[in-house]
Backbone as a ProteinNet text record, in pm:
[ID]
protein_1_A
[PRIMARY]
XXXXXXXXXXXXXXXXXXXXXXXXXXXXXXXXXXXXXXXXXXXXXXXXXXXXXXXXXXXXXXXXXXXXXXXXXXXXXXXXXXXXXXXXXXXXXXXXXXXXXXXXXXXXXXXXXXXXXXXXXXXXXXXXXXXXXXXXXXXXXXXXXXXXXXXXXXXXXXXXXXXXXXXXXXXXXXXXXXXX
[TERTIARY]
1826.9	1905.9	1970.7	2107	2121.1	2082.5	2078.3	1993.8	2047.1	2167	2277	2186.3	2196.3	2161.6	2000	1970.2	1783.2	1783.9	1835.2	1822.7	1830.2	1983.7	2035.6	1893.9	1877.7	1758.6	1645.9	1620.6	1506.6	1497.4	1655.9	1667.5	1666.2	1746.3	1715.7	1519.2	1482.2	1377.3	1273.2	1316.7	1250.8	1294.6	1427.5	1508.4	1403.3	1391.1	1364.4	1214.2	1106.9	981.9	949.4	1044.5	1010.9	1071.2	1174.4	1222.3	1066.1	999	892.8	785.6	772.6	629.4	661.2	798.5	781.6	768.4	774.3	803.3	615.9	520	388.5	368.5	436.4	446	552.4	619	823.7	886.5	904.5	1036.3	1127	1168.7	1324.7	1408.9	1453.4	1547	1528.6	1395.4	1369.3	1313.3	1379.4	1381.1	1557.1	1562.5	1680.9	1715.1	1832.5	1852	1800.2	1797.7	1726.6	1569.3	1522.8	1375	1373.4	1476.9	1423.7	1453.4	1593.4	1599	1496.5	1476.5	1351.5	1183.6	1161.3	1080.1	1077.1	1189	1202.5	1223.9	1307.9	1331.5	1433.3	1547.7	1732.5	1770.6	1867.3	2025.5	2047	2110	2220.6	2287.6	2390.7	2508	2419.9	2338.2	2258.2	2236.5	2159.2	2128.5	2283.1	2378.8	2558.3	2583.5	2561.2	2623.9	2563.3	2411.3	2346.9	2321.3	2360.1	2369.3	2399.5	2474.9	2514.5	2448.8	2361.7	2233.9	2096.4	2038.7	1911.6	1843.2	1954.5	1906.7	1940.4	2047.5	2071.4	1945.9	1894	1736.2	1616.7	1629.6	1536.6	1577.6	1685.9	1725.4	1674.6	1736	1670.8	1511.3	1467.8	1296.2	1299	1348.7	1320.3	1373.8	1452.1	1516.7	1414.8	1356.7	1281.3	1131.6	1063.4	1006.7	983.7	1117.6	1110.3	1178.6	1241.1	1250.2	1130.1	1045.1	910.8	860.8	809.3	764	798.3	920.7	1011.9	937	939.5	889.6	731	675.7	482	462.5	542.5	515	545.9	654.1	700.7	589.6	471.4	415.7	324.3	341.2	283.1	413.8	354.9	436.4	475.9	607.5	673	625.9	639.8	665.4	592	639	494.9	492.4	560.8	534.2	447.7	317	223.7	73.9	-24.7	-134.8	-130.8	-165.9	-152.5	-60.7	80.1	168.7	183	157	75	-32.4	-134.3	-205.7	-182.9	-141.8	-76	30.6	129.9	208.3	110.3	10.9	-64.5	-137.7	-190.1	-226.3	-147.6	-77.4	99.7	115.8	108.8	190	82.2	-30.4	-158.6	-164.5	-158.4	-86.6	47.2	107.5	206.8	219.9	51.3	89.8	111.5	51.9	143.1	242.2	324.1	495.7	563.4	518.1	566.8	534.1	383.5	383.5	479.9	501.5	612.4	723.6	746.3	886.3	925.8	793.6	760.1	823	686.2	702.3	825.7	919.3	1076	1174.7	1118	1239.7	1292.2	1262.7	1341.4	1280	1188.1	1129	1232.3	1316.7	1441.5	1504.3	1530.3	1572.9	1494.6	1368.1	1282.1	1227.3	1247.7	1281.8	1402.3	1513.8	1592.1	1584	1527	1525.1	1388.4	1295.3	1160.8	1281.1	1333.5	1425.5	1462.2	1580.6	1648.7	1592.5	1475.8	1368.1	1332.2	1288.5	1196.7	1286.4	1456.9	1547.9	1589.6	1618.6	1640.8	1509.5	1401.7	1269.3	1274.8	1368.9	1354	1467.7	1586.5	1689.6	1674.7	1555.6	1541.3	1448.1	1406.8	1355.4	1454.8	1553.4	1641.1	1690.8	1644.3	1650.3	1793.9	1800.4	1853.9	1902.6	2012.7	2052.6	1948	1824.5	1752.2	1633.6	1672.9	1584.3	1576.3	1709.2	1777.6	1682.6	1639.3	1596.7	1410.9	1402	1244.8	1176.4	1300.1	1247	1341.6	1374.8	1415	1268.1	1249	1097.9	968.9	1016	867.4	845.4	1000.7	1033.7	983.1	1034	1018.3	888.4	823.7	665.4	582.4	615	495.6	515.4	661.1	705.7	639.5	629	554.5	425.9	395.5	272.6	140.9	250.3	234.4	226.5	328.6	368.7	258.4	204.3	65.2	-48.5	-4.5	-193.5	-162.4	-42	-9.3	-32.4	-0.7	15.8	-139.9	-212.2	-380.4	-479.8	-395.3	-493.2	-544.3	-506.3	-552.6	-676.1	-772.1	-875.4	-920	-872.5	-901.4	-888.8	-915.3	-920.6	-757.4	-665.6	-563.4	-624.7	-731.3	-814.1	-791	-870	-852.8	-705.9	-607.9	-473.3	-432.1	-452.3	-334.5	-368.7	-559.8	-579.7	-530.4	-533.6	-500.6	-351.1	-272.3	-129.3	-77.3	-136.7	-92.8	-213.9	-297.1	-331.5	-252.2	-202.6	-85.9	49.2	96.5	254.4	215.5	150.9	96.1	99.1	67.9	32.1	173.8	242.1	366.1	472.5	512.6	551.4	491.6	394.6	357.6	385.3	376.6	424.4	581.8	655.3	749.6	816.7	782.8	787	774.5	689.8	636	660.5
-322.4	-381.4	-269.5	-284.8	-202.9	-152.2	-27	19.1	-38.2	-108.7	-143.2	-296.6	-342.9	-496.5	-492.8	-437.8	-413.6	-409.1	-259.7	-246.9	-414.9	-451.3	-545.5	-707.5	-699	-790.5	-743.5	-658.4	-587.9	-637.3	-587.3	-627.4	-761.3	-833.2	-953.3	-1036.3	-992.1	-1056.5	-977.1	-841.3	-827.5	-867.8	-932.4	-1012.4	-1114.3	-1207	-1357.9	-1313.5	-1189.6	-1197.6	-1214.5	-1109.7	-1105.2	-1238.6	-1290.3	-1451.2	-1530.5	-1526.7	-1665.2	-1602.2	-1456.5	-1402.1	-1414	-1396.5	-1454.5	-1570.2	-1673.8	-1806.6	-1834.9	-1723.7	-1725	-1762.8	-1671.8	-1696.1	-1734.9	-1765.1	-1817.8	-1942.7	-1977.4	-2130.9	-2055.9	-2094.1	-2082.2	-2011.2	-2118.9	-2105.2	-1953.5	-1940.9	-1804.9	-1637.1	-1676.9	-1554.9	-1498.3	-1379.2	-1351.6	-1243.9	-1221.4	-1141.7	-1019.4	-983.2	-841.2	-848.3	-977	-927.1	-933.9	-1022.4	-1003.5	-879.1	-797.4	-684.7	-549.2	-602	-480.4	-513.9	-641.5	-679.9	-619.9	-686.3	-619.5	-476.8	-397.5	-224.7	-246.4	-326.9	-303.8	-296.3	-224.3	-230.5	-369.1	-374.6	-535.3	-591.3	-478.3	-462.3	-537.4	-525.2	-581.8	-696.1	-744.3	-881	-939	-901.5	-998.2	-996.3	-863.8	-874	-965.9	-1010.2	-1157.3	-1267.1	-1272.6	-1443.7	-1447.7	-1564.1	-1606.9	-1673.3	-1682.1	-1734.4	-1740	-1801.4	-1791.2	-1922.4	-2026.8	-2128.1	-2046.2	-1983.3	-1960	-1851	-1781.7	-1682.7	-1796.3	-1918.5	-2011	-2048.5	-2112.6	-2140.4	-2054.3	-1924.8	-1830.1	-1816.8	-1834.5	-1820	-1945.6	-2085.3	-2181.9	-2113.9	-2060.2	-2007.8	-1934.8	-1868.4	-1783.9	-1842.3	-1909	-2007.3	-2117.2	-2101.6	-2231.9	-2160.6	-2032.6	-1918.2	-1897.6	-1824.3	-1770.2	-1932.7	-2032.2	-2160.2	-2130.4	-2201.7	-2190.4	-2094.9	-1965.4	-1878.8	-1911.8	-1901.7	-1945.8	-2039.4	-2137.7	-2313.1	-2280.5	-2182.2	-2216.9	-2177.8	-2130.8	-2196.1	-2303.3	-2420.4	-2549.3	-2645.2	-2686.3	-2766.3	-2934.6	-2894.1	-3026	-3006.7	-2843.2	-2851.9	-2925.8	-2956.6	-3025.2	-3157.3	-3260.5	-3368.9	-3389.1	-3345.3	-3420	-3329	-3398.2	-3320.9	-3204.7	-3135.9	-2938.3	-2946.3	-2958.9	-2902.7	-2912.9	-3103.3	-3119.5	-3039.9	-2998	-2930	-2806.9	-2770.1	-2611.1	-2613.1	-2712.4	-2706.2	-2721	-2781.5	-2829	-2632.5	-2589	-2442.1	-2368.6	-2377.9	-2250.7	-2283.7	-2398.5	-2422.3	-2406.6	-2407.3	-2346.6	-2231.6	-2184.8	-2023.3	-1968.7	-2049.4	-2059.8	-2088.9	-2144.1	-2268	-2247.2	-2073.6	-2074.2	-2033.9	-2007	-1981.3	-2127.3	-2203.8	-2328.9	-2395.7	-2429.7	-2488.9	-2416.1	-2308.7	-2281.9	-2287.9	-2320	-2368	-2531.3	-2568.2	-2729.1	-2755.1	-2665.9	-2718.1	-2641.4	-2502.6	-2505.6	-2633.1	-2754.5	-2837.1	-2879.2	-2766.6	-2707	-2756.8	-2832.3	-2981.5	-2973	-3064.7	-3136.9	-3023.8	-2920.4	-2762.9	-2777.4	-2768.3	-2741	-2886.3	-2968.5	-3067.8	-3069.1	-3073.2	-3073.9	-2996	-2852.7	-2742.3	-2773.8	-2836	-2922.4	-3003.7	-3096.3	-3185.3	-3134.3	-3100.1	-3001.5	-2961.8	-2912.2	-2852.8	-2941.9	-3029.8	-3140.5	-3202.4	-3216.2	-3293.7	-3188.1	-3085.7	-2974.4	-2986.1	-2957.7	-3002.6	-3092.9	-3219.3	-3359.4	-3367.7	-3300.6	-3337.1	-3379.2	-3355	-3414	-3490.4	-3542.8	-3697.1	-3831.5	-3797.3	-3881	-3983	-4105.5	-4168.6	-4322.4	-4311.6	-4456.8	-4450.4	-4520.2	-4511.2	-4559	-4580.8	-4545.8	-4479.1	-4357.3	-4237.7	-4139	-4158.1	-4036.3	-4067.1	-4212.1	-4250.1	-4302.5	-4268.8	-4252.5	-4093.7	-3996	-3883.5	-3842.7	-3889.1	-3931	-3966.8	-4074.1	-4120.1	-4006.9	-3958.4	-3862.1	-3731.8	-3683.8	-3577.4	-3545.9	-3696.5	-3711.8	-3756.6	-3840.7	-3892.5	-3744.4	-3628.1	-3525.2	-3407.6	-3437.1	-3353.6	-3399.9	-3520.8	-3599.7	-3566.8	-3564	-3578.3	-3471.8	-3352	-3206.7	-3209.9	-3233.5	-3223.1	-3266.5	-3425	-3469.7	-3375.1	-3343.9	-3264.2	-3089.6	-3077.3	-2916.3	-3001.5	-3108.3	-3105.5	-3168.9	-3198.4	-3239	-3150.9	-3027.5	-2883.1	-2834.1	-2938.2	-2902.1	-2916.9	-3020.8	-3041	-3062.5	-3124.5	-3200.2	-3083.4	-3031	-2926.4	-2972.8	-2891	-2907.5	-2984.9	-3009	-3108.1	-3224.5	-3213.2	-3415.1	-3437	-3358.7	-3358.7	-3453.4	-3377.2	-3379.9	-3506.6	-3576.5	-3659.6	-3771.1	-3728.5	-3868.6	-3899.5	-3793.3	-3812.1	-3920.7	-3824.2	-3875.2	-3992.4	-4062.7	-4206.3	-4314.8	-4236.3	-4334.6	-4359.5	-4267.7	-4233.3	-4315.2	-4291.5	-4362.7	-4527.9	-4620.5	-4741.4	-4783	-4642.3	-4742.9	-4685.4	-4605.1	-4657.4	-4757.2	-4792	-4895.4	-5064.9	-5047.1	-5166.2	-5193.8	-5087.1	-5069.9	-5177.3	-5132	-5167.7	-5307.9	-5354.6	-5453	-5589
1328	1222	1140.6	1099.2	1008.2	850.1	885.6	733.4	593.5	560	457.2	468.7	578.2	570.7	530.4	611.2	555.1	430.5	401.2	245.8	90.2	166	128.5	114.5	213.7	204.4	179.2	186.4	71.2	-76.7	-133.3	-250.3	-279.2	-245.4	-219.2	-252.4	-167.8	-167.5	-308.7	-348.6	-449.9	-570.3	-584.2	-680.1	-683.3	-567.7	-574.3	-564.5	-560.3	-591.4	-743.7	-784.9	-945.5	-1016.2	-1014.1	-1058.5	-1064.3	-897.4	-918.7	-992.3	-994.9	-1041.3	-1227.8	-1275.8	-1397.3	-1453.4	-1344.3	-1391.7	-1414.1	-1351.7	-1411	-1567.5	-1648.2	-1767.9	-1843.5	-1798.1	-1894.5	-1809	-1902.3	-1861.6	-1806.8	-1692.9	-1628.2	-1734	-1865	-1946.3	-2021.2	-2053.6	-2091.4	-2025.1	-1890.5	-1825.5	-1824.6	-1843.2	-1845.5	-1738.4	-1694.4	-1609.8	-1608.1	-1706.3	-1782.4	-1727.3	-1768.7	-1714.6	-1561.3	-1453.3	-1330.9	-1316.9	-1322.3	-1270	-1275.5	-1419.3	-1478.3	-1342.9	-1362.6	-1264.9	-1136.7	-1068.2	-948.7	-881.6	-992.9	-982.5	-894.6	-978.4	-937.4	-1027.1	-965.2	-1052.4	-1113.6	-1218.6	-1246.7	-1162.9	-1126.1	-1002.7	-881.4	-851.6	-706.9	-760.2	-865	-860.2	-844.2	-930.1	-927.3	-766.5	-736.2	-602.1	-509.4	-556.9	-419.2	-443.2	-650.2	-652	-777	-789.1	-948.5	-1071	-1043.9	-1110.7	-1072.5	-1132.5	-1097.2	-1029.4	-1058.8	-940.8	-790.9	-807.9	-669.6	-606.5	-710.8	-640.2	-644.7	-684.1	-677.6	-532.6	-459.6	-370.7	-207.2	-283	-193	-189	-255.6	-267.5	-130.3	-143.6	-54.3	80.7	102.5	204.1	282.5	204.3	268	337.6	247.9	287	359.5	426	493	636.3	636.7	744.2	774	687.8	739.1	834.3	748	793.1	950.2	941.9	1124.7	1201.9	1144.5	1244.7	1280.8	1157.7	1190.8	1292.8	1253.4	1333	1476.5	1541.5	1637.8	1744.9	1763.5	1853.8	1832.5	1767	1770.2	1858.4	1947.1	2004.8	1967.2	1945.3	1863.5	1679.4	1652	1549.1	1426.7	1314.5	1230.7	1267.7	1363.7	1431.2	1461.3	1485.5	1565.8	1455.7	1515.7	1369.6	1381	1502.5	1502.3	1387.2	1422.6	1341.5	1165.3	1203.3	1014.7	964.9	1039.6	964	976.5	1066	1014.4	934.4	903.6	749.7	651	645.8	498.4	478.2	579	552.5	489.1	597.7	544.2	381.7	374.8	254.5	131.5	174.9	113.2	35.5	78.2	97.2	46.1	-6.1	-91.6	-244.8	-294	-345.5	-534	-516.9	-688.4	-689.6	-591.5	-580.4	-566.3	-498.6	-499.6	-635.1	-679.4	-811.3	-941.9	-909.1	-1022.6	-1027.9	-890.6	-860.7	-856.1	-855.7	-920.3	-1039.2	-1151.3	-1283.8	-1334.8	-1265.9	-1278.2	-1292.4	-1204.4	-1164.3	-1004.6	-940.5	-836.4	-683.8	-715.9	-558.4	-497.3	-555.1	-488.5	-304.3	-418.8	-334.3	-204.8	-229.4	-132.5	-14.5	-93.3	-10.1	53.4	35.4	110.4	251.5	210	320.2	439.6	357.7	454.6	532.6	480.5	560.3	671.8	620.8	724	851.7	800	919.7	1046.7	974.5	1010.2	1134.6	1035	1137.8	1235.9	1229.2	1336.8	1413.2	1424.7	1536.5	1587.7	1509.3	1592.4	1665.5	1648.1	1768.7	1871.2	1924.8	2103	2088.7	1995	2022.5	1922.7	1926.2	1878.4	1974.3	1970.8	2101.5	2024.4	1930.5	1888.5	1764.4	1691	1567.2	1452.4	1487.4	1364.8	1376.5	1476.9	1474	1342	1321.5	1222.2	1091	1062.8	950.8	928.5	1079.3	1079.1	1060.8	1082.5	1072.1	935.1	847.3	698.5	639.9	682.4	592.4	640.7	776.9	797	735.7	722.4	644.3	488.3	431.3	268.3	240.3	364.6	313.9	338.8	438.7	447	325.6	279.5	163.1	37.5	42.4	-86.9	-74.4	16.3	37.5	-6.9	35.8	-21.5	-142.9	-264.2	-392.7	-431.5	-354	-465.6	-456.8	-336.6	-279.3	-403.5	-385.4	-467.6	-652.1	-688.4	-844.9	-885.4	-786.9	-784	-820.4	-783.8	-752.5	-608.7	-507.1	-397.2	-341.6	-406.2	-411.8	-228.2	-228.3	-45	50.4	171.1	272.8	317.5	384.1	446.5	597.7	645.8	728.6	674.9	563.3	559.2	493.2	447.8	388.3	560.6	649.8	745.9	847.4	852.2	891.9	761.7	632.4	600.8	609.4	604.4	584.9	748.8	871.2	996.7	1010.3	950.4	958.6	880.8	772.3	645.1	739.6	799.6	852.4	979.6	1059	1174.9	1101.2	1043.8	1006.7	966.2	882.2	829.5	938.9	999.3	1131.3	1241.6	1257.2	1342.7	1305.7	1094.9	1052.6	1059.1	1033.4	1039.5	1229.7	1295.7	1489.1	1455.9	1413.6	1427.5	1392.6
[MASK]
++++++++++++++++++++++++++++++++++++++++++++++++++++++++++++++++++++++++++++++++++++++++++++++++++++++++++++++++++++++++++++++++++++++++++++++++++++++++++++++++++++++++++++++++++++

């Protein structure tokens, strides 16, 4: 890779480390550019030059997260579709989970749902069999995304084990009611 682009995403990602590591202690509204750069150890000039705000290094935080994700998952076959893959999302995302809860109580779900989406529907392309495939893997997408949020704003009490048997016994019933 080139050394400019490396570099470049270097910075990058130490932009969007220091953004979530302050949101430890400060509201969104009261972090200022000043403290990520100081945080991270850039220039000003670098943060302008990779995003215009700070939703947009919130954005990127999901980006990255949901890149890494892709890469972890891809040897579970069929992706977080089937339990392997649910319960290796409920881990992964384990393992995430005070970068995500602060990107919770930020506001900023929505973001990260969308990009779970996304995912979810890119893995399912080849089982798209009928015009209301698109919208069963809509509800599977948004029910394992929900599903997360409760288990992350709970504290996490339950093992990512029984997370992923109860989620794929719930999703299992209301697709089967759904058929039926």
């Amino acid at each position: 890779m080139d050394k400019r682009v490396e570099a470049n995403r270097e910075t990058k990602v130490r932009i969007t480390c220091a953004l979530v590591s302050l949101l430890a202690s400060k509201k969104l509204s009261d972090i200022s550019v000043t403290d990520i750069v100081e945080r991270a150890g850039v220039a000003r000039a670098s943060y302008y030059r990779n995003f215009s705000s700070k939703e947009d290094v919130l954005a990127e935080a999901g980006r990255f997260i949901i890149d890494d994700f892709r890469r972890s998952i891809s040897h579970v076959e069929g992706g977080c579709r089937g339990y392997e893959g649910i319960l290796f999302a409920f881990r992964y995302f384990a393992s995430y989970r005070e970068p995500l809860l602060r990107l919770h109580r930020a506001g900023f779900t929505g973001i990260y749902e969308d990009l779970f989406r996304t995912y979810v529907e890119d893995e399912a392309r080849d089982v798209v069999r009928d015009e209301f495939s698109r919208y069963r893997i809509a509800f599977f997408s948004s029910a394992l995304f929900g599903f997360y949020v409760s288990w992350l704003e709970n504290g996490m009490q339950e093992s990512p084990e029984v997370m992923a048997k109860l989620f794929c016994s719930m999703a299992s019933g209301a697709i089967d009611e759904a058929q039926g």
